[in-house]
C-alpha positions in Angstrom: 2.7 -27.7 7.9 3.0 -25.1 10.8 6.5 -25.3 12.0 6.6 -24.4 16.1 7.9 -21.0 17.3 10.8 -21.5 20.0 9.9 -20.1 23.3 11.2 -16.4 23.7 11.0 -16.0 20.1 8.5 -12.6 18.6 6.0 -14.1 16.5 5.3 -12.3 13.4 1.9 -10.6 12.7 0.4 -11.7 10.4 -1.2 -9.8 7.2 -4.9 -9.6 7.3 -6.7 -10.1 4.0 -10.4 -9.4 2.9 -11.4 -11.1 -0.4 -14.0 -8.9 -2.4 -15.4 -11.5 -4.9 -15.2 -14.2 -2.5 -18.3 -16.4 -3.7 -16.8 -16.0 -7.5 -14.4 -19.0 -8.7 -11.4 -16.9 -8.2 -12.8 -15.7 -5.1 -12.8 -19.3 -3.7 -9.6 -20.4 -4.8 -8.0 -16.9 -3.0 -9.9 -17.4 0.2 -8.4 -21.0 0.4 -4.9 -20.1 -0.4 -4.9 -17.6 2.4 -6.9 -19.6 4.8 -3.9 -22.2 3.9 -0.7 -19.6 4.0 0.5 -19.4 7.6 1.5 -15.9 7.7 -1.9 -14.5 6.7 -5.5 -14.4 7.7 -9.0 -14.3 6.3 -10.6 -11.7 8.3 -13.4 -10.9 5.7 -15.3 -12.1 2.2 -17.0 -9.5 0.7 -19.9 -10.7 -2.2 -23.3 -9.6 -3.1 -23.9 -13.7 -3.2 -22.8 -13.2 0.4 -24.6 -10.6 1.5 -21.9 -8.4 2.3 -21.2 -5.2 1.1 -17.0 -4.0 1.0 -17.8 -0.9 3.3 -18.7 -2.9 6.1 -16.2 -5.0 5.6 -13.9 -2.1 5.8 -15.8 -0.9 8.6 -16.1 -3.4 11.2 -13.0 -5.9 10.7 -9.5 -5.3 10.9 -8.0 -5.8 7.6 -4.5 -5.0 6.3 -5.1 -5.9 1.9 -8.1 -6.5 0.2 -7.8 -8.9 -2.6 -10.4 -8.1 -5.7 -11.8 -10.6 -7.9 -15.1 -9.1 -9.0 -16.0 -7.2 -12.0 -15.0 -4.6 -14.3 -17.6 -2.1 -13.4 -16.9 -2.7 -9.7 -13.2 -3.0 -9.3 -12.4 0.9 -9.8 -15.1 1.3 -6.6 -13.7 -0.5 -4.8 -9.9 0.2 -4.8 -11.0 3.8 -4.1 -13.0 2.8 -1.6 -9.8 0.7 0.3 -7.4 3.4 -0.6 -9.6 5.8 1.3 -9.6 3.7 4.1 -6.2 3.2 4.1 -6.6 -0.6 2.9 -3.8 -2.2 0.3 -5.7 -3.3 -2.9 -4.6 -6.3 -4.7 -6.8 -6.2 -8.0 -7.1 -8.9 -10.5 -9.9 -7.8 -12.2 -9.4 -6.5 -15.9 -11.3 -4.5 -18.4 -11.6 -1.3 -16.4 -9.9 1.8 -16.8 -7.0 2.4 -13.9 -6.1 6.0 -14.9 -8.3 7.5 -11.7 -5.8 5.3 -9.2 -3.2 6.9 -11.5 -4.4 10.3 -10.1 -4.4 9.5 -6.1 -0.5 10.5 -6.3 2.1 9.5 -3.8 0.4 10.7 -0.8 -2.9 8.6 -1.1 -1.8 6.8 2.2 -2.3 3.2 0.6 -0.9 0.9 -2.2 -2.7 -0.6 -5.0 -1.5 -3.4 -7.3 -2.9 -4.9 -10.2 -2.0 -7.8 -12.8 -3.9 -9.6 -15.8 -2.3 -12.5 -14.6 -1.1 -14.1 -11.7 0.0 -17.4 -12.9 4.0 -17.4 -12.5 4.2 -19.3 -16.1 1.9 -16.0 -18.0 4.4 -13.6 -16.6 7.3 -15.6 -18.3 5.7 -15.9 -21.3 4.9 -12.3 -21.9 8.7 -12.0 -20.9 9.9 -14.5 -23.8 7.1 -12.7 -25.9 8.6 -9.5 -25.5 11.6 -9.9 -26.0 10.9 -12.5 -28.9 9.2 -9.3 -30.9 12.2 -7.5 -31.1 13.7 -9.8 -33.5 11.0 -11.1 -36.0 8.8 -9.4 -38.5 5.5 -9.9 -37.2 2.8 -11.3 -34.1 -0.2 -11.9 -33.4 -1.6 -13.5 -30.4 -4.5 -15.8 -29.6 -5.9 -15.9 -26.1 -8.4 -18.3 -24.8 -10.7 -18.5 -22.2 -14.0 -19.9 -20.4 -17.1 -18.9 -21.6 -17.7 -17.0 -18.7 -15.3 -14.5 -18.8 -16.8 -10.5 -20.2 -13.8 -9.0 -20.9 -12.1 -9.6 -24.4 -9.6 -9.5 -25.2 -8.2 -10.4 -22.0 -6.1 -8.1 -20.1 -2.9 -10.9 -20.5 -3.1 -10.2 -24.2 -3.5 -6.4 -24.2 -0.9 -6.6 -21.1 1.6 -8.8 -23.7 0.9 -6.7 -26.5 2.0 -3.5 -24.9 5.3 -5.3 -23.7 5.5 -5.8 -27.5 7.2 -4.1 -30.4 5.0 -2.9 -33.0 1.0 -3.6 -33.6 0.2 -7.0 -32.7 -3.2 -8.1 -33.0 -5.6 -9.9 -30.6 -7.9 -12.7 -31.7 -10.1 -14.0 -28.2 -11.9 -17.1 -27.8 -14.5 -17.8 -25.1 -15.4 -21.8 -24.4 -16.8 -24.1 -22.5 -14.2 -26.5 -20.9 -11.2 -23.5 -21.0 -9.7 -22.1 -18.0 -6.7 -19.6 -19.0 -4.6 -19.9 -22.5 -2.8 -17.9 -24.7 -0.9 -18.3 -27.7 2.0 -16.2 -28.9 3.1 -16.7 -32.8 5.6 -14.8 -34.1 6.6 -14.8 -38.0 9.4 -14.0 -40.3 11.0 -15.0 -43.3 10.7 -18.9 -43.8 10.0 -19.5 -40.2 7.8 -18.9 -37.0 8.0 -19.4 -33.3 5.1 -20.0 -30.7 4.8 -19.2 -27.3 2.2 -21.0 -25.6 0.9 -20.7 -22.1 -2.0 -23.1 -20.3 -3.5 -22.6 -16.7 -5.7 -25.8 -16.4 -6.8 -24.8 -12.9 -7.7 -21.5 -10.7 -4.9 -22.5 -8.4 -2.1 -22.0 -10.6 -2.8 -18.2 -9.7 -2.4 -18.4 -6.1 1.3 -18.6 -5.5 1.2 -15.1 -7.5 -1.7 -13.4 -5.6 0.3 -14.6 -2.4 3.4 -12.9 -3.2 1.3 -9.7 -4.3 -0.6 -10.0 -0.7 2.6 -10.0 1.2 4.7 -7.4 -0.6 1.9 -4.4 -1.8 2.0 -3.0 1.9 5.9 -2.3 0.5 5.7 -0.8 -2.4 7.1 2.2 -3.3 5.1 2.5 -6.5 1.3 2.8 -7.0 -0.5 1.6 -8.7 2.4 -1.0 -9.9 0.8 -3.2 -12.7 2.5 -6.2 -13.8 3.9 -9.3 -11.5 7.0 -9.2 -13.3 8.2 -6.0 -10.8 7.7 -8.6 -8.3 9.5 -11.5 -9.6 12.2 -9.7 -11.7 15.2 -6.7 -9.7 14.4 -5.1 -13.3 11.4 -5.4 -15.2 11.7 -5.5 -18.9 10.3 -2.1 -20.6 7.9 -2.2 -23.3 8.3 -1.2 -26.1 7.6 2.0 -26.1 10.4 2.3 -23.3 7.6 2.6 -20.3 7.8 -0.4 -17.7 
């Protein structure tokens, strides 16, 4: 519910956002959640199903982030393509490789942030997972998805395995009926532990995208990957020591 501004009081702007993806089921679910958060708004949707290409988008509306749900082969594009417009990129496409947003350097004049996963409860449990790791023997992680996902293993798992000590392996399943799961099972000497994590619907990611909306115009970073720097003052390192 829209609370009223007093009279005399400077009214925020608000933060523009263009959806790339926007006819995909992520897509969807992100242009609602902005069309429903009162301190942003939809000022483009960017799909092939659509008919509209990101260029134009970039071109002819004034937009402050574009969010990107497409596809592996599509998502480097277009974050060079908002960075050279001076557009903030919030990307959660996974599978592709991020080193060439590596290269833009400081001065590249916009931020880009990425995460395998936006749902606040994944970004605990890679937390718990990590540090979990460095007190048993062994891991291995399930992770479980809909059938319609192309990526595998998903970028949560090879995210959590990083943030892990040693070689854990990844086993993926792609089904019918799945949304977003993934399973965690640590072993050691007469005992184990799991760590499980369920998203049962698309809009268990949208608090996360939100927050990534409203603070990538800040960062001092780029590209930042990971939603823990955005929920945690200090993010836990990996276990190689990089964060």
């Amino acid at each position: 519910m829209s609370v009223p501004v007093p009279a005399g009081v400077p009214v925020p702007a608000r933060v523009r956002v263009a959806v790339a993806g926007a006819a995909g089921r992520m897509g969807q679910a992100v242009v609602s959640a902005v069309e429903q958060a009162d301190d942003l708004a939809l000022t483009g949707m960017v799909d092939p199903a659509l008919g509209t290409a990101l260029a134009d988008v970039l071109a002819e509306q004034d937009v402050d982030v574009v969010v990107d749900f497409t596809q592996p082969d599509t998502a480097l594009e277009n974050a060079l393509q908002c960075v050279d417009a001076g557009v903030h990129v919030v990307i959660g496409t996974t599978g592709f490789d991020i080193e060439p947003l590596r290269e833009l350097g400081p001065d590249a004049g916009a931020n880009v942030f990425i995460a395998p996963n936006f749902a606040i409860s994944a970004v605990l449990m890679m937390r718990f997972a990590a540090e979990a790791s460095q007190h048993m023997a062994r891991a291995e992680i399930i992770e479980l998805h809909h059938d319609g996902k192309l990526d595998a293993p998903s970028g949560t798992a090879a995210r959590t395995a990083g943030l892990m000590r040693g070689d854990v392996p990844i086993h993926s399943v792609r089904l019918p009926g799945l949304v977003a799961h993934q399973e965690v099972i640590l072993g050691d000497v007469g005992q184990s532990l799991t760590i499980r994590q369920d998203s049962y619907a698309r809009e268990s990611f949208m608090p996360g995208v939100l927050l990534a909306v409203r603070r990538v115009p800040g960062l001092t970073e780029s590209p930042l990957v990971g939603l823990e720097h955005l929920l945690f003052a200090r993010a836990r390192p990996t276990a190689d020591g990089v964060q």
